[in-house]
C-alpha positions in Angstrom: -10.4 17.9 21.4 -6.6 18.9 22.2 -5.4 21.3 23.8 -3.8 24.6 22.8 -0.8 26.4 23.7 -0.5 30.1 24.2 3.2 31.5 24.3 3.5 35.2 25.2 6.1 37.0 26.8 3.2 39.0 29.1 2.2 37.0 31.8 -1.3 39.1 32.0 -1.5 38.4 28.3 -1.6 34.8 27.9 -3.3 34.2 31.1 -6.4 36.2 30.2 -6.2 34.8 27.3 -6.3 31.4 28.6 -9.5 32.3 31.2 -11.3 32.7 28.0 -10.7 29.5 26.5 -11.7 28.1 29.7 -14.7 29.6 29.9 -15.2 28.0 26.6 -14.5 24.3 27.3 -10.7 24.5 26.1 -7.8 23.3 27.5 -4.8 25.3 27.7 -0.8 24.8 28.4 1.0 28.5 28.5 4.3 29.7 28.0 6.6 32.6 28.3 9.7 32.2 25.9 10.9 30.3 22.9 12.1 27.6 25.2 9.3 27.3 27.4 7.3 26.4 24.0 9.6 24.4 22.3 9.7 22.5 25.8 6.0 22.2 25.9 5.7 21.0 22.3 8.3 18.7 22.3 6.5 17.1 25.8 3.1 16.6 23.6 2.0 18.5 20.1 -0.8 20.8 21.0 -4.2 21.0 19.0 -3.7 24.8 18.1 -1.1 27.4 19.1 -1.4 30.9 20.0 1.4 32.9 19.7 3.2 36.3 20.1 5.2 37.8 17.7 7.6 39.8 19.9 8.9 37.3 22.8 11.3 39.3 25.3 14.6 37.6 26.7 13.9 34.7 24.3 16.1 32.9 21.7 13.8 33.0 19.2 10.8 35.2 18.1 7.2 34.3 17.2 8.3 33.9 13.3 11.4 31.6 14.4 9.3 29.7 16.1 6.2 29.6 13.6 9.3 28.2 11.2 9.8 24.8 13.5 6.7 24.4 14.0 5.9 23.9 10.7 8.1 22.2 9.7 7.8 19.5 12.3 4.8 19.6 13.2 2.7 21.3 10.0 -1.1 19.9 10.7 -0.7 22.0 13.7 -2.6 25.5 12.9 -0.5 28.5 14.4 -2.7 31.9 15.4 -0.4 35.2 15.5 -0.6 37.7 17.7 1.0 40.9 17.9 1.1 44.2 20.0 2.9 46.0 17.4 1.2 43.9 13.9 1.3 45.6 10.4 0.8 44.7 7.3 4.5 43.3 6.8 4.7 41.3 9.5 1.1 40.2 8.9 2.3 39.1 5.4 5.3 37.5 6.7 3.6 35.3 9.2 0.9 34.3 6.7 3.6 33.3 4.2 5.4 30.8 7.1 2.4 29.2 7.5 0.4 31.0 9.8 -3.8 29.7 10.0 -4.0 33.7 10.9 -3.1 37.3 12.2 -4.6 39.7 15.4 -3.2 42.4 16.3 -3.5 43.5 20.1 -5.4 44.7 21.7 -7.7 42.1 20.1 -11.6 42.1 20.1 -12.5 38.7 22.5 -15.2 38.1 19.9 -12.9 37.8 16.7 -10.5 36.0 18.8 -13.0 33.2 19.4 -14.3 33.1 16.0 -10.6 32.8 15.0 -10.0 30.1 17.7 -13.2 28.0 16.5 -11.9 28.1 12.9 -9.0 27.4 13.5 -9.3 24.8 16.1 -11.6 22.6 13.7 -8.9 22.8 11.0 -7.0 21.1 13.5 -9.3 18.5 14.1 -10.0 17.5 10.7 -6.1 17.4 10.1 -5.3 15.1 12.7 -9.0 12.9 11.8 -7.4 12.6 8.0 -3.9 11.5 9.3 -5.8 9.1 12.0 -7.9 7.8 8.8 -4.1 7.6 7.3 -2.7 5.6 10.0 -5.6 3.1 10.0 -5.8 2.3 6.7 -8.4 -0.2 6.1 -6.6 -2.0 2.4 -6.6 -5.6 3.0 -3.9 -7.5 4.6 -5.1 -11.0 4.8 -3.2 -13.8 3.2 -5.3 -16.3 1.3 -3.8 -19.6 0.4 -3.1 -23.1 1.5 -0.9 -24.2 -1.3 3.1 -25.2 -1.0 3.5 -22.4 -2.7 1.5 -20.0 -0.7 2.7 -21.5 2.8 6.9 -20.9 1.3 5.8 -17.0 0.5 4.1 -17.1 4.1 7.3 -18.3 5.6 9.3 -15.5 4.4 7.2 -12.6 5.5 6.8 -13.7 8.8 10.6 -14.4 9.2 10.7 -10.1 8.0 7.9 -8.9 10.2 10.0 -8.1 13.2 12.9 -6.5 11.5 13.6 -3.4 9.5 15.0 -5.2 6.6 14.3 -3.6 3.0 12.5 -5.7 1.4 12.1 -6.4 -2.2 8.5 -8.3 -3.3 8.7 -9.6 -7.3 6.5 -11.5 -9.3 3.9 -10.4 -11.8 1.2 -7.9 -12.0 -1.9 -8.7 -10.1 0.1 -11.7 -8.0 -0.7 -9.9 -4.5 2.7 -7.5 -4.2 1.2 -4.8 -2.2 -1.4 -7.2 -0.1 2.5 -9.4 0.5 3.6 -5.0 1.6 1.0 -4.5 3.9 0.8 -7.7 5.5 4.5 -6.7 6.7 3.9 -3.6 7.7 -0.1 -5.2 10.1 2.3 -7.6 11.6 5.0 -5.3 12.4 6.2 -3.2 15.7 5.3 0.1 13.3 1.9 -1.7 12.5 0.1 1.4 14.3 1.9 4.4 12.5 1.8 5.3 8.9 1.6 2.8 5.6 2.2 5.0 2.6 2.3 3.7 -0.8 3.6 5.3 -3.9 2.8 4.1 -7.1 5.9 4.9 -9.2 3.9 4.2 -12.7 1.3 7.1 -12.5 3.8 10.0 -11.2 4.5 12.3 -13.8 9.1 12.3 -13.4 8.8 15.9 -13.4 6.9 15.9 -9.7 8.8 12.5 -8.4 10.6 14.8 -6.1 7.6 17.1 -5.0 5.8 14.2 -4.4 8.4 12.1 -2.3 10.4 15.4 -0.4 7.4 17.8 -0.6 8.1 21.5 -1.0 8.4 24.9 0.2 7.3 28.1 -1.3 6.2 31.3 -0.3 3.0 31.4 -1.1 1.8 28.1 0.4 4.5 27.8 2.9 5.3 23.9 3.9 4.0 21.4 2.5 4.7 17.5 3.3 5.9 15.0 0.8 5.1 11.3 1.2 8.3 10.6 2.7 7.5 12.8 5.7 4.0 11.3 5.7 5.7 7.5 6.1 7.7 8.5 9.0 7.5 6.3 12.0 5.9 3.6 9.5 6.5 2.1 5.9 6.9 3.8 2.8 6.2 1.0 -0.3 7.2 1.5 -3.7 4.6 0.0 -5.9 7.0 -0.5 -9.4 10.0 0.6 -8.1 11.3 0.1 -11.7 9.6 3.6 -12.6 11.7 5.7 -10.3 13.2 8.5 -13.0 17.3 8.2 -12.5 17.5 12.0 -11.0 15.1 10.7 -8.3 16.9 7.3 -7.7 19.7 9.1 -6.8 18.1 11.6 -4.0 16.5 8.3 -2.8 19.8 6.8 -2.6 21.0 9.3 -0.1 17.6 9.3 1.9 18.7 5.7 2.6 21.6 6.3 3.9 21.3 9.5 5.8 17.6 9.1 6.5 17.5 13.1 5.6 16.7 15.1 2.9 15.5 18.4 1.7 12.0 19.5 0.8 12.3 20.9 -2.8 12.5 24.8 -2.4 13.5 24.0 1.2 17.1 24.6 3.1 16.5 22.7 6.1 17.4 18.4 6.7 14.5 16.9 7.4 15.4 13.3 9.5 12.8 10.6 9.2 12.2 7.1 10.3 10.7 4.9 7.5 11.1 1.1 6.3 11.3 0.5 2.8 9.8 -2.1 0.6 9.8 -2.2 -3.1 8.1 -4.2 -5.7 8.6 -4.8 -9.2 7.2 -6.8 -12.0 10.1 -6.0 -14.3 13.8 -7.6 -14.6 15.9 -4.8 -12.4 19.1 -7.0 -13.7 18.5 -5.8 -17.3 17.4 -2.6 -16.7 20.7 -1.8 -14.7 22.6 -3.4 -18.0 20.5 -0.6 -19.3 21.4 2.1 -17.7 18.1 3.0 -16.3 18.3 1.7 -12.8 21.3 2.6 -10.5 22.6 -0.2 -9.1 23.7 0.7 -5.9 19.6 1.9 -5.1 19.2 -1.9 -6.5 21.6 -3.1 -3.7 20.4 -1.0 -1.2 16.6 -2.1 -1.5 17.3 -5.8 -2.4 18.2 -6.7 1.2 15.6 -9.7 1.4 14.0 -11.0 -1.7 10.7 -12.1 -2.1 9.3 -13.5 -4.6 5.0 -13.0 -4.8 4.0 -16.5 -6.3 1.6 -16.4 -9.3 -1.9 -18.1 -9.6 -0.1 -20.5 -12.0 2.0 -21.9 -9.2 -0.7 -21.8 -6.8 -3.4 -23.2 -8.5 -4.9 -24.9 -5.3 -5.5 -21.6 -3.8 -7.9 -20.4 -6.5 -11.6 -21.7 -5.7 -10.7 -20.1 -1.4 -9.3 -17.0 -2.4 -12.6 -16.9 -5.1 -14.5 -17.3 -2.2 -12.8 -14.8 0.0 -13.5 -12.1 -2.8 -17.0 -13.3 -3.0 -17.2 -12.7 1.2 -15.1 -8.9 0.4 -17.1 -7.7 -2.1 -20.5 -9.0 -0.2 -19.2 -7.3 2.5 -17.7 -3.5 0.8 -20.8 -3.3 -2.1 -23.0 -5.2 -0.7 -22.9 -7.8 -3.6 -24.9 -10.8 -2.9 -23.4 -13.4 -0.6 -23.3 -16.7 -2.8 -21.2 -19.6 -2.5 -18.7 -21.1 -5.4 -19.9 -24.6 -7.1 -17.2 -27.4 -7.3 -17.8 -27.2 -10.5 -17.4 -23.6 -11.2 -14.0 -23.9 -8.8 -12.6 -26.6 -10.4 -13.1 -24.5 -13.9 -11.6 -21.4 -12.8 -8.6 -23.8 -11.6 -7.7 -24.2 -15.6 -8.5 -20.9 -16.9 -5.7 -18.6 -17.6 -4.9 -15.8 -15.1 -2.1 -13.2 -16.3 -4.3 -10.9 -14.4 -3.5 -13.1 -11.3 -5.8 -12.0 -8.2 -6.6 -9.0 -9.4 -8.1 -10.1 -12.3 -9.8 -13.6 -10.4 -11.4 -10.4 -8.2 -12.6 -8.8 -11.0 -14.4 -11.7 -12.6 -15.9 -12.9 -9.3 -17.2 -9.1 -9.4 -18.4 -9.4 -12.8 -20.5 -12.9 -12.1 -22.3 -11.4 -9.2 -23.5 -8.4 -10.6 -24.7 -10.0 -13.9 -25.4 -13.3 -12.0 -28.6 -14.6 -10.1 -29.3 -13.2 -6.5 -29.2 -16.7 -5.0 -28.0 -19.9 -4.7 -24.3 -21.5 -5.8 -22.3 -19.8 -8.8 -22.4 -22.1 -11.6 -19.4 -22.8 -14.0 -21.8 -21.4 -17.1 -22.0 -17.9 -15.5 -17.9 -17.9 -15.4 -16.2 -16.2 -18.5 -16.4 -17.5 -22.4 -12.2 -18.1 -21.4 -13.1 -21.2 -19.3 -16.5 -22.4 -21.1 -16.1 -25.1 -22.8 -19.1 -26.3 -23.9 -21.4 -24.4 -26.6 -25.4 -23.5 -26.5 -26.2 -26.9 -27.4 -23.7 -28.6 -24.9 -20.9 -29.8 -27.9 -17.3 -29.6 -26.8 -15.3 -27.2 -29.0 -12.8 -28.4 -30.1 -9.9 -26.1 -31.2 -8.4 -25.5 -34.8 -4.9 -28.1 -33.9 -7.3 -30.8 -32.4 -9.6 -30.7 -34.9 -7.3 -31.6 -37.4 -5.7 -34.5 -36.0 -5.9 -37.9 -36.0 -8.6 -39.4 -33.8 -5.5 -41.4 -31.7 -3.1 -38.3 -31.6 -6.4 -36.3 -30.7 -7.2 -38.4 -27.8 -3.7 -38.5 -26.2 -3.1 -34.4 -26.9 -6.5 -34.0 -24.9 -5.2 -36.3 -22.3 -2.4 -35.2 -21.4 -3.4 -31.2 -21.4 -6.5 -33.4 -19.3 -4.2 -34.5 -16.7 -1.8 -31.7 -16.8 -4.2 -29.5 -16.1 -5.5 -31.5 -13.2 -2.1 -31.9 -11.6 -1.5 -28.5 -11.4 -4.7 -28.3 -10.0 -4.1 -29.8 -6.8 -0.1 -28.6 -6.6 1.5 -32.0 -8.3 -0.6 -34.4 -5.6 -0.9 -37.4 -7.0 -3.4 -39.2 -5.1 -5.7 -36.4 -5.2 -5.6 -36.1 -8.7 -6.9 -39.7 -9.4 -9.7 -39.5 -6.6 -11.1 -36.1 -8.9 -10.6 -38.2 -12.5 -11.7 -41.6 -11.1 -8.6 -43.6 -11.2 -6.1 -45.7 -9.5 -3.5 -44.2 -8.8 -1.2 -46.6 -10.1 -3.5 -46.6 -12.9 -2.6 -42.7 -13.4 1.0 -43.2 -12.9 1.0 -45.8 -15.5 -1.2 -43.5 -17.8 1.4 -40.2 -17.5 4.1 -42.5 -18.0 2.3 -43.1 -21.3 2.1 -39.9 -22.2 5.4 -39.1 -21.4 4.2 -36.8 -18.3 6.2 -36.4 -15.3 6.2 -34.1 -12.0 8.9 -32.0 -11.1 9.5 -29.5 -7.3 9.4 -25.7 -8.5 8.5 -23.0 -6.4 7.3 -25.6 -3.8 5.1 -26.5 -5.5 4.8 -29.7 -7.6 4.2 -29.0 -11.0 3.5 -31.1 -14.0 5.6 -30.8 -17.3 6.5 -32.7 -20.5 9.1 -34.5 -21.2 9.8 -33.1 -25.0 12.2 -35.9 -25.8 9.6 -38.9 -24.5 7.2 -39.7 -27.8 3.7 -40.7 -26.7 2.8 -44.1 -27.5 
């Protein structure tokens, strides 16, 4: 439940008024000046605070007080009380912040009606900033690929450390899953992940959004920056950051302080920051629309997010792990993926990446059957090769070609594809197309195929000056 502190300077005051809450099931820590309660705050935040406007032999009065309070502490709901309230100081408490105002000598009733309000406000605030703190967006890594093992690697070697990081690659690849697996595996893995997407913030609020704000009529109110603190802060398209905000950023960075739009006071926080971007932040400095020093200050570690191109391998088990997620979160039915179906989706196109394999394995088991294996006709036209009546289609180049040149353009986009299938491996690649393997060496070497390292990954290429014989 909490507890809740009751400052007044009248010793008779604040301990009938904690008898009360007693009675009621609440527990209560009191205080007699400014310093007694900021002491008793700083030890542990209360639940709810009750407190006097007019504190005697005191540094600070009720108001000064109600000003810390929320700025440090602002889910904490503040109850005024007053031996010599009107309606300005009333106002003036309200406008700080204040949950509400009673002026002595109070009715017990309305006090406890005030006290139950405002001591559920409380509890829902710190429920939402629990449900904050253990946010449930996946973490898990999927893969088993070169690739996928490199990109693995290098988040586990960032984990423990503060380090900026910088996560690239292309929409869709897994940027933010890449973010959060940090943060789960991480000594701030138990305090705050917050994500701002930089694409879908109109420039105008940037700062309202990031610093938060203070106004009169709605007092404090905490930006996302303030919401990270202890934890992570990720920039989801960093590249999207309006220049007047880069540069308030830029000093956040290196102060770890800033100003709440409207506000007067330095606010200090604690955050990590990692960034993303799918865009080229070289050319967009050249461009004048990213500051380079922000650049330099976030691109501490580099990471670069693999593709599903170069991790080809990884595409039927991370299939399946959606298939298992979306089983699981909409109760989708449980089905398992055909080697045929996995070995189709392994050449189909994805500039979607895992967002957009997610999406289809969503699609195929709505539309799909209720049972048994997914089959590589229920996967999109994109990968369906065959027609109603089972003919190959050919497309408009093949068709037009020679049947020789045909047959060795098919074969080589054959065995390409395959390749890249199974990361560049060789031997597994002529166990799937029923070969020898030095019969499949001898065939590539035909068609003027050879394999190549790249992103650890081996991947398959032509040689464009090697004619095929």
């Amino acid at each position: 439940m909490g507890d809740i502190l009751i400052t007044d300077d009248e010793r008779d005051i604040r301990e009938l008024i904690s008898d009360i809450l007693k009675d009621e099931g609440f527990t209560t820590r009191l205080a007699g000046t400014s310093d007694e309660c900021m002491s008793q705050i700083e030890a542990e935040t209360p639940a709810l605070m009750i407190l006097d406007i007019w504190l005697k032999d005191s540094r600070m009065d009720g108001i000064d007080i109600l000003k810390h309070v929320k700025r440090d502490h602002p889910e904490v709901p503040v109850v005024i009380i007053s031996g010599h309230g009107n309606i300005e100081i009333a106002v003036a408490a309200i406008k700080q912040g204040a949950y509400d105002f009673i002026e002595k000598p109070f009715n017990i009733d309305q006090l406890m009606v005030v006290i139950r309000r405002a001591m559920e406000t409380s509890r829902l605030r710190r429920e939402n900033i629990a449900l904050k703190r253990s946010d449930t967006a996946p973490t898990d890594m999927i893969g088993e690929s070169a690739a996928f093992k490199t990109l693995i690697g290098q988040l586990d070697k960032v984990t423990k450390s503060n380090g900026r990081v910088m996560l690239t690659g292309e929409g869709g690849a897994g940027k933010e899953t890449a973010a959060r697996f940090i943060h789960a595996n991480s000594d701030r893995s138990d305090m705050p992940f917050v994500s701002v997407n930089c694409a879908t913030i109109e420039p105008d609020g940037m700062e309202e959004v990031l610093f938060g704000r203070e106004t009169d009529g709605r007092g404090v109110e905490r930006g996302l920056l303030e919401e990270a603190n202890g934890g992570v802060i990720y920039f989801d398209g960093v590249a999207d950051l309006p220049l007047g905000t880069q540069s308030k950023l830029l000093r956040v960075l290196v102060d770890q302080k800033f100003q709440r739009v409207g506000g007067v006071d330095k606010i200090q926080v604690d955050v990590r920051v990692i960034s993303s971007t799918n865009s080229d932040l070289q050319a967009a400095i050249e461009a004048g629309v990213f500051r380079q020093e922000l650049y330099h200050r976030l691109n501490v570690v580099p990471i670069h997010v693999p593709s599903l191109e170069e991790r080809r391998e990884d595409i039927p088990l991370l299939a399946s792990h959606f298939i298992a997620e979306l089983h699981t979160t909409q109760g989708l039915s449980s089905r398992t993926l055909s080697e045929e179906a996995g070995a189709l989706l392994q050449t189909m196109r994805w500039p979607g990446n895992a967002r957009q394999l997610r999406n289809v394995m969503e699609r195929v088991l709505i539309l799909g059957d209720d049972n048994g294996p997914i089959e590589a006709k229920e996967l999109p036209d994109q990968a369906d090769a065959g027609g109603d009546d089972g003919r190959v289609m050919l497309s408009g180049s093949l068709a037009t070609l020679p049947l020789r040149e045909a047959r060795e353009l098919f074969e080589r986009e054959y065995l390409l594809t395959q390749i890249n299938r199974f990361g560049g491996n060789i031997s597994r690649t002529a166990s799937f197309v029923g070969m020898e393997r030095s019969a499949l060496h001898r065939k590539l070497k035909t068609l003027g195929v050879v394999t190549s390292n790249k992103a650890g990954a081996r991947v398959a290429h032509v040689e464009d000056d090697v004619e095929a014989t």
